[in-house]
C-alpha positions as CSV (number, residue, x, y, z in Angstrom):
1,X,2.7,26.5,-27.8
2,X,5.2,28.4,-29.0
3,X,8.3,28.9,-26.4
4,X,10.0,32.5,-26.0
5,X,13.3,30.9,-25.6
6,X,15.1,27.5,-25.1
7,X,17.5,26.2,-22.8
8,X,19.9,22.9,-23.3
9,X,19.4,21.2,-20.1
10,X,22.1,22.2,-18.1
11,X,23.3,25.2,-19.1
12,X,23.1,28.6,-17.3
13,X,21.5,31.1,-18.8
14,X,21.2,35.1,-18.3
15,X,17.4,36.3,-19.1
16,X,17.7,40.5,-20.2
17,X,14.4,42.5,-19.6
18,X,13.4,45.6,-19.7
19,X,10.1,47.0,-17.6
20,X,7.5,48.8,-19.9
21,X,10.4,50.0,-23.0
22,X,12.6,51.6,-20.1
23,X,9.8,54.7,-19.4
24,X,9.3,53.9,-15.6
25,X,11.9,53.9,-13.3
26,X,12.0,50.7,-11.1
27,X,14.5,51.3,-8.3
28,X,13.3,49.6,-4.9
29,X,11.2,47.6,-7.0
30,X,11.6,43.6,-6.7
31,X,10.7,41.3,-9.8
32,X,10.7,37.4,-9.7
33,X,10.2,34.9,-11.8
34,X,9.1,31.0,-11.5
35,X,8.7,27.9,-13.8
36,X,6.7,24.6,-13.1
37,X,6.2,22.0,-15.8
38,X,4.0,22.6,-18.8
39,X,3.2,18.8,-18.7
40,X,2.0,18.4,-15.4
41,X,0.7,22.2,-14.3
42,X,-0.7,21.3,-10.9
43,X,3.6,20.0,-9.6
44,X,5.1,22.2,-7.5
45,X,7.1,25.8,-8.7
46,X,10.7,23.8,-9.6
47,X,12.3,27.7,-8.9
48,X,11.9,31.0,-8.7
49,X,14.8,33.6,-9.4
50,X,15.0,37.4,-8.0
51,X,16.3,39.6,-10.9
52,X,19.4,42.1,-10.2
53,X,18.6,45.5,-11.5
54,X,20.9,46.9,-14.2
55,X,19.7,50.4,-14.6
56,X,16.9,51.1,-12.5
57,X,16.2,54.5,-14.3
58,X,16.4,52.9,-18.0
59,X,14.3,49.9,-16.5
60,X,16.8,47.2,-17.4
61,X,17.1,43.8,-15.4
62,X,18.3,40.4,-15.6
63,X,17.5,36.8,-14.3
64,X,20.5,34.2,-13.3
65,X,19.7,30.8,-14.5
66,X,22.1,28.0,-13.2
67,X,23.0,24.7,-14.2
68,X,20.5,23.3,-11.5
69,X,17.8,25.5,-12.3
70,X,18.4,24.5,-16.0
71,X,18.9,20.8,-15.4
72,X,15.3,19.0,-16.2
73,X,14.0,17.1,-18.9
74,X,13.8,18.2,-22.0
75,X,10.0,20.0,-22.0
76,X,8.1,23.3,-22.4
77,X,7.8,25.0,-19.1
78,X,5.4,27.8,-17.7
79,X,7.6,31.2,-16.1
80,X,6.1,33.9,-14.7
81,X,7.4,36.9,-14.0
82,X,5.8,38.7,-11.1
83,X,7.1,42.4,-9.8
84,X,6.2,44.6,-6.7
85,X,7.0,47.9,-6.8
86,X,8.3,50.4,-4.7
87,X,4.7,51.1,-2.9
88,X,4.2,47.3,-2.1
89,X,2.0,46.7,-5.5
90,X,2.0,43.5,-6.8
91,X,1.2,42.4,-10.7
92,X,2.1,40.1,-13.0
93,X,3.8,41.2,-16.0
94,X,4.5,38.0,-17.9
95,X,2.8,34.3,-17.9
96,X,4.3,32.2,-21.0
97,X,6.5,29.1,-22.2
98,X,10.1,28.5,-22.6
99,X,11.9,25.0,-23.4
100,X,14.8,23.0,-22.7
101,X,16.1,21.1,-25.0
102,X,18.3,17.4,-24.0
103,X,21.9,17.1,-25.3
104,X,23.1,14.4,-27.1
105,X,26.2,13.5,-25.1
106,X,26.0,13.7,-21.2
């Protein structure tokens, strides 16, 4: 598997996305996303993050990732990124892999 993006364990991080090339707007619409471990799929969600909305009418969000968040062993790792919208419909828009990466000094 490929990963979208890595993380050094540790670090924050701030995920940018925008919903369907900025053509819909999404104000009053709520998107999470979660991770578990890639190696062991059937643990428990380690955390899920609500985005803030940047610009609801150009579709532009963002995910917070803190130091806790980003403070596991160096791994891939499922996120999804789930959204309901402003009439209460849920979907899925994203199910893939990202990876943090150990430091060599602590």
């Amino acid at each position: 598997m490929t990963p979208d993006f890595t993380i050094k364990a540790g670090d924050p991080r701030t995920i940018n996305g925008t919903y369907n090339a900025g053509l819909t707007d999404i104000t009053g619409w709520v998107f999470t996303m979660s991770a578990k471990s890639a190696a062991t799929p059937n643990a428990a969600v380690l955390w899920t993050k609500t985005a803030i909305i940047d610009d609801a009418s150009a579709g532009t969000l963002h995910f917070t990732l803190d130091t806790t968040d980003t403070d596991q062993p160096e791994d891939l790792y499922y996120y999804d990124i789930k959204v309901v919208d402003d009439s209460a419909v849920k979907r899925h828009t994203t199910r893939s892999v990202f990876e943090i990466k150990g430091t060599i000094t602590p």
